[in-house]
C-alpha positions as CSV (number, residue, x, y, z in Angstrom):
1,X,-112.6,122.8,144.4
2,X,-113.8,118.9,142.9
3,X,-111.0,117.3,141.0
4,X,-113.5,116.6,137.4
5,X,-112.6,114.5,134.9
6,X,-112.4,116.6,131.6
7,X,-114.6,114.7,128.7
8,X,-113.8,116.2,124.9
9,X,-117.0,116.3,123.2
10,X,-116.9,116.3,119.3
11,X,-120.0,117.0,116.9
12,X,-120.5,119.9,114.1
13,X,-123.6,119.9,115.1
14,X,-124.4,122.9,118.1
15,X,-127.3,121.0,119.3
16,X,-126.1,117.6,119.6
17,X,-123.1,119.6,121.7
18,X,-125.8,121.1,123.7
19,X,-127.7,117.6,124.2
20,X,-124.0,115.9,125.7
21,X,-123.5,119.1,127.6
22,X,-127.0,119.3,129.3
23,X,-126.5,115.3,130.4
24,X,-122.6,115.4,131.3
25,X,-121.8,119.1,132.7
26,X,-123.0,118.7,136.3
27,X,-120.7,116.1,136.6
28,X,-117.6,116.2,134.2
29,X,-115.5,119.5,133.0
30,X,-116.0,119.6,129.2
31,X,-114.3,120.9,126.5
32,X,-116.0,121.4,122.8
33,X,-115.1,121.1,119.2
34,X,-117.1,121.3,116.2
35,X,-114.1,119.8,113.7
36,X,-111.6,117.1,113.5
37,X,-108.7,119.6,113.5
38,X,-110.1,121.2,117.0
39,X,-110.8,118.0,118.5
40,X,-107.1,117.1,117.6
41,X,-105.7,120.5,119.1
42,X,-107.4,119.9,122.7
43,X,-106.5,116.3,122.8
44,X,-102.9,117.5,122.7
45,X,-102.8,120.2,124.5
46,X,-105.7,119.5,127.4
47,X,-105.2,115.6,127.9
48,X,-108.5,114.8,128.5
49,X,-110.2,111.8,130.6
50,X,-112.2,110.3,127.9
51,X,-113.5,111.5,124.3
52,X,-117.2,111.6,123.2
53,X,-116.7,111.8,119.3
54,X,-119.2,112.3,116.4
55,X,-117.8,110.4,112.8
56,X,-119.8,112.6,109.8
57,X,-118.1,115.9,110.2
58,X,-116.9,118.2,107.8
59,X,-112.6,117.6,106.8
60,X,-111.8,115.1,109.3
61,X,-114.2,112.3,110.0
62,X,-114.7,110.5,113.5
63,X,-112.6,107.8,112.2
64,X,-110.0,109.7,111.1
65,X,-109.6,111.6,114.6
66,X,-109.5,108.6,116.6
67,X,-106.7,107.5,113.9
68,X,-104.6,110.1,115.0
69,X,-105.6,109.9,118.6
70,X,-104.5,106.2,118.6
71,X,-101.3,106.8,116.5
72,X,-99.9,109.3,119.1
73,X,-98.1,108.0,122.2
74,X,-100.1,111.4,124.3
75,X,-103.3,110.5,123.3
76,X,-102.9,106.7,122.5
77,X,-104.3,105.8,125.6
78,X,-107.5,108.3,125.8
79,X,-110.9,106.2,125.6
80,X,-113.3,106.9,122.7
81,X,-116.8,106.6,122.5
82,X,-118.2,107.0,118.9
83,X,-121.7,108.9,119.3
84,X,-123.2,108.6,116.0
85,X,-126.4,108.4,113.8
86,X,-124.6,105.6,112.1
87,X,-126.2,102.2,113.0
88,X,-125.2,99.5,110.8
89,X,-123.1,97.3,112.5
90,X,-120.4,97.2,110.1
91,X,-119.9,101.1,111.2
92,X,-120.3,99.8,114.8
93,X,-117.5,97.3,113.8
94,X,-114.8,99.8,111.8
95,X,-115.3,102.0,115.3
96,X,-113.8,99.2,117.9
97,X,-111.5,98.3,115.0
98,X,-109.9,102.0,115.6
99,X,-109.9,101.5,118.8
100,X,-113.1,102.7,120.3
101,X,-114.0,101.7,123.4
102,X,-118.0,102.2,123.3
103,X,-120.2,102.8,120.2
104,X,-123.6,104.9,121.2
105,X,-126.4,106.2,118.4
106,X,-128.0,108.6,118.0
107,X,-130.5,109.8,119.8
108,X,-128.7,109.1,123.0
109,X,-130.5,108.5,126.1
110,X,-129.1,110.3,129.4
111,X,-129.1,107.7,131.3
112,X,-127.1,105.7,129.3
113,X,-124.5,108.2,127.8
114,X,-123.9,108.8,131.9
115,X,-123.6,105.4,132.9
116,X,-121.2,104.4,129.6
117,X,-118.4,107.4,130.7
118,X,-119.1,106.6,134.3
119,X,-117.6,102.8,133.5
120,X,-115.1,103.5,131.4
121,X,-113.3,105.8,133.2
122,X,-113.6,103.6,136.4
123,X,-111.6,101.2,133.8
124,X,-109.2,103.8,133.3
125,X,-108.8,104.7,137.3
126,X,-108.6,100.3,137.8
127,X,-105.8,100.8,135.4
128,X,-103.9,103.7,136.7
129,X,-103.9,101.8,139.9
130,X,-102.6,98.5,138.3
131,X,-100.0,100.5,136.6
132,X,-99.4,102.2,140.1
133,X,-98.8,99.1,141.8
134,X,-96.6,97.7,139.4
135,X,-94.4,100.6,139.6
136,X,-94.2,100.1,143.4
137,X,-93.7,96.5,143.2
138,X,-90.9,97.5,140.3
139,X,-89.1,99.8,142.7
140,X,-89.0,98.2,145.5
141,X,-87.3,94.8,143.7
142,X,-84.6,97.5,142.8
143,X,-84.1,99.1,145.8
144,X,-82.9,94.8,147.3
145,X,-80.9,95.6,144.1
146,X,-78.4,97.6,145.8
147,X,-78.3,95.6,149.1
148,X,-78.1,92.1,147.3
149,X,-75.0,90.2,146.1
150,X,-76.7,89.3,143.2
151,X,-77.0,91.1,139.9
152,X,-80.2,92.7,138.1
153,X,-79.9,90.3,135.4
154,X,-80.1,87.5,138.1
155,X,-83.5,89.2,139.1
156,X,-84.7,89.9,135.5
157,X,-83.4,86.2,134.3
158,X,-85.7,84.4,136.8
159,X,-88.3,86.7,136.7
160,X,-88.7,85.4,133.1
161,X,-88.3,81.7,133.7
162,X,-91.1,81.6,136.2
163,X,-93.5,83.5,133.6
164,X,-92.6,80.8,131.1
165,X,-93.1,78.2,133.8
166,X,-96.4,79.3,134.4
167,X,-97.4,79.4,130.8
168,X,-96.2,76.1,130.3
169,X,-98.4,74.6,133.2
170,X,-101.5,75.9,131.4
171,X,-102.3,79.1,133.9
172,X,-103.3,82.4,132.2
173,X,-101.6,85.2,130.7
174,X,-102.6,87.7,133.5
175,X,-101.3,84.8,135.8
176,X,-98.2,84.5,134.2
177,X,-97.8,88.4,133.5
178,X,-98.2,89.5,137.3
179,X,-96.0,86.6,138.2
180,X,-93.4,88.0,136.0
181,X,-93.7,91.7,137.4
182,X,-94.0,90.2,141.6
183,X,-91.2,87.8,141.4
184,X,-88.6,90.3,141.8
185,X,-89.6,90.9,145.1
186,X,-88.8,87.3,145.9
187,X,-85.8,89.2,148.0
188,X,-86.7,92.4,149.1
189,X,-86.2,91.6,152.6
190,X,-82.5,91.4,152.4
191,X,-83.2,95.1,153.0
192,X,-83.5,94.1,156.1
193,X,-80.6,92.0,157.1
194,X,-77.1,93.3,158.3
195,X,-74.5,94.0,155.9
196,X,-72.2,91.8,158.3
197,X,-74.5,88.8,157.5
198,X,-75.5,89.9,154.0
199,X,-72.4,90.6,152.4
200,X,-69.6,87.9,154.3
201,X,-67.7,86.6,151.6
202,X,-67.5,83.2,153.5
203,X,-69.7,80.6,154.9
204,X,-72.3,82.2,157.4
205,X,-72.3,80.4,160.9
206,X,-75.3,79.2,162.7
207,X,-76.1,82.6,164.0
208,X,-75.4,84.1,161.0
209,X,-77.6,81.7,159.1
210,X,-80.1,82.3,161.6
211,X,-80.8,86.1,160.8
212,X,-80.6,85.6,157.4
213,X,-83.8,83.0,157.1
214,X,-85.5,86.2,158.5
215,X,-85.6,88.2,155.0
216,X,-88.3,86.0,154.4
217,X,-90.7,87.5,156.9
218,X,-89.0,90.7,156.6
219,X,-90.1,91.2,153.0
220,X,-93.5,90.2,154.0
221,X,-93.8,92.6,156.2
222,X,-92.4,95.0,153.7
223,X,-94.5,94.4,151.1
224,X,-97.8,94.1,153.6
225,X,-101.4,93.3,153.4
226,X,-102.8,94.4,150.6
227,X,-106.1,94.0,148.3
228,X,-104.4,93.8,144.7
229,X,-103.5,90.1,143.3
230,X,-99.7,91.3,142.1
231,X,-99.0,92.5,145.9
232,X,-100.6,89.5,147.6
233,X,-98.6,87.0,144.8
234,X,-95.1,89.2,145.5
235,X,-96.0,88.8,149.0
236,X,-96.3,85.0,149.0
237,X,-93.4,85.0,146.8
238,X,-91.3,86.8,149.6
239,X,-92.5,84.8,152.4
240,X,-92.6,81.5,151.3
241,X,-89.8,80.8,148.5
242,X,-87.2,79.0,150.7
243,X,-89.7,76.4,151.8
244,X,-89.6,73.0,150.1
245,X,-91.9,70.6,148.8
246,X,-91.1,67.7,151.9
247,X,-91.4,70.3,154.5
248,X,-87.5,70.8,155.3
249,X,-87.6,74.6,153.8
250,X,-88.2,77.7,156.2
251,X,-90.1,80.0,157.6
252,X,-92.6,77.7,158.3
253,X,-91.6,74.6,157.0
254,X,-94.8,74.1,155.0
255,X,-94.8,71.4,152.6
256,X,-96.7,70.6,149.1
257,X,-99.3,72.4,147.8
258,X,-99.6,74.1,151.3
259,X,-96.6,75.9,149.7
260,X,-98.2,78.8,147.4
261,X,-98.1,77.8,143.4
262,X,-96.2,80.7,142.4
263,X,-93.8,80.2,145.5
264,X,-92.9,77.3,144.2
265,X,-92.5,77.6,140.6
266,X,-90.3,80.9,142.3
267,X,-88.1,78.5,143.8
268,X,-87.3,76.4,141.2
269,X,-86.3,79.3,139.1
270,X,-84.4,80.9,141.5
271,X,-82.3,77.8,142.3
272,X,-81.9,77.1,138.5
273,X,-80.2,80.4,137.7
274,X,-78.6,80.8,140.9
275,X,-76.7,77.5,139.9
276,X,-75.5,78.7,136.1
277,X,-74.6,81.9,137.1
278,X,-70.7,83.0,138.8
279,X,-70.9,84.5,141.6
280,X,-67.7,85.9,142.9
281,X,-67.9,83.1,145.7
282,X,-68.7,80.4,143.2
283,X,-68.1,79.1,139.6
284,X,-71.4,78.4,137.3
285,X,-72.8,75.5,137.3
286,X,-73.3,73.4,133.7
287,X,-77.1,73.3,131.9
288,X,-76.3,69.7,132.6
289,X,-74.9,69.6,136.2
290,X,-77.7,72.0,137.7
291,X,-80.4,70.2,135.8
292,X,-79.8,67.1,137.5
293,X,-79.5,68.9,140.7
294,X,-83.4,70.1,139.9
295,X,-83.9,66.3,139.0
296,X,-82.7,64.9,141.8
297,X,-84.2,67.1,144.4
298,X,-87.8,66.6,142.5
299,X,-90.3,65.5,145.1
300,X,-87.6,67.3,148.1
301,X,-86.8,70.6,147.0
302,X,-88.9,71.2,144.2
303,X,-92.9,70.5,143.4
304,X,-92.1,67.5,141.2
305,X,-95.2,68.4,138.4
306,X,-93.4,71.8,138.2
307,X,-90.1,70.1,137.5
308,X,-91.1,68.2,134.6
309,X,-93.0,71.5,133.4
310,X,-89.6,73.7,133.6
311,X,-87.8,70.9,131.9
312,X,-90.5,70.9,129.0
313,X,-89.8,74.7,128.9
314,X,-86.0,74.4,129.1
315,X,-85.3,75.4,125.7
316,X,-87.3,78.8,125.8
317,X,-85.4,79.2,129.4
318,X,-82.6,78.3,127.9
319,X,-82.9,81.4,125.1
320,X,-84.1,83.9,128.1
321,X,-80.6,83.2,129.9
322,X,-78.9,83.8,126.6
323,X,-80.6,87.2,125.8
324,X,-79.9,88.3,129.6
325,X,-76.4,86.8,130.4
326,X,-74.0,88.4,132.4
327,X,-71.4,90.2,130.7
328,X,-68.4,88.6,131.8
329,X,-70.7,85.4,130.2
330,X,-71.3,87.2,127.2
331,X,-67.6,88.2,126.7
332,X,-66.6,84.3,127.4
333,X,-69.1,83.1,124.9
């Protein structure tokens, strides 16, 4: 038995329903309706892949289906394509503004209705898998959660200084947006380290110290090869956010810009909140006494370009720490 995709085809028409089913029925499961009202039903209560919709019916029009469609969360997400006699491009306008993804006229051609539902539902698989990453990469910064001695908030905090980082240096939304969703993994190979080591309340010794620069690796392994950009950023993340710009970090020691971008602007936001939050082995640092901490180790620690790019965005990190603070912070406020 095939696992089809189930298209919802919409027309008042019989025989442009029996064109759409002659081109898409060897390949898709389809589901008919000659009304708004129908269409509406089946949308609800069959979930389909993709809707091919008509817009002069009879009682509800095309636009005022895909209206509905887009106003409720079930069906928000389903892609549209208007099939239509209507040509004018201010109709072909009004149906992207509704939220359409693909406008086709009447009379269709086969070859092109096919090859239109082909790509958007590839969209909407390239999507589900995006979305299915995410929610790995998501999970798995919560599972180092419950093994860390740091807080969520910590992880959520710098998470959201290193998107606004990024923005600030001029990269791209997507850039900043997958940075914000990977950086949580900067840890996730704590998982992997002792809770002797992990959890000491004191000063780690030299063989302490020693398996614990391993998480580094260990998340990398974790976290593995893998062909998406958010896993291979929360990878580099993992691996190589305890190396510094002059080469004294680890694993590797790697300095400069051999030291991945979104490592780097990792680091500095780790350290930043690391040093303003309490800890139950440490008092928080000032704004004042851990920004000239970042200051000084500029050019050492820290990519020095990066440094005067969080410091432009310091007020905007500033308000992120404030909406996120600890609440033992909050309480002292």
């Amino acid at each position: 038995m095939t696992d089809r995709k189930t298209l919802l085809v919409v027309d008042d028409e019989p025989t442009n329903l029996q064109v759409l089913k002659n081109i898409l029925a060897a390949d898709y499961r389809l589901l008919f309706a000659r009304d708004g009202e129908r269409a509406l039903q089946l949308a609800a209560s069959e979930t389909p892949d993709l809707v091919l919709l008509d817009v002069m019916m009879p009682g509800l029009s095309g636009h005022d289906v895909c209206r509905r469609l887009k106003a409720e969360a079930a069906t928000a997400a389903i892609p549209v394509i208007f099939v239509t006699a209507l040509s004018d491009v201010e109709d072909e306008a009004l149906g992207f503004e509704l939220g359409a993804v693909d406008y086709l006229t009447k009379p269709v051609s086969p070859a092109i209705v096919q090859a239109r539902v082909r790509n958007h539902l590839s969209l909407v698989r390239m999507e589900e898998l995006h979305q299915t990453r995410l929610s790995i990469v998501q999970r798995l910064g919560r599972a180092a959660e419950f093994k860390d001695n740091e807080t969520g908030l910590h992880v959520i905090r710098m998470s959201l200084f290193s998107q606004l980082i990024a923005r600030e240096a001029g990269f791209s939304e997507d850039y900043a947006d997958d940075l914000l969703n990977a950086a949580p993994m900067h840890d996730i190979g704590k998982i992997g380290i002792p809770d002797a080591v992990l959890l000491k309340p004191g000063r780690l010794d030299q063989d302490e110290w020693q398996i614990m620069r391993q998480h580094a690796e260990i998340g990398a392994r974790i976290i593995g090869e893998d062909g998406s950009r958010l896993l291979r950023m929360a990878r580099d993340i993992a691996l190589y956010h305890h190396e510094k710009w002059d080469g004294s970090g680890y694993p590797y020691g790697l300095s400069g810009t051999d030291i991945p971008t979104e490592a780097r602007i990792v680091a500095l936001a780790d350290v930043f909140d690391a040093l303003t939050s309490e800890r139950p082995y440490k008092k928080a640092w000032s704004i004042d006494d851990a920004s000239a901490l970042i200051r000084e180790e500029s050019g050492r620690h820290f990519d020095p370009e990066l440094v005067e790019v969080f410091f432009r965005c310091l007020p905007q990190i500033l308000q992120a720490r404030a909406q996120w603070q600890e609440e033992s912070a909050a309480a002292d406020a």
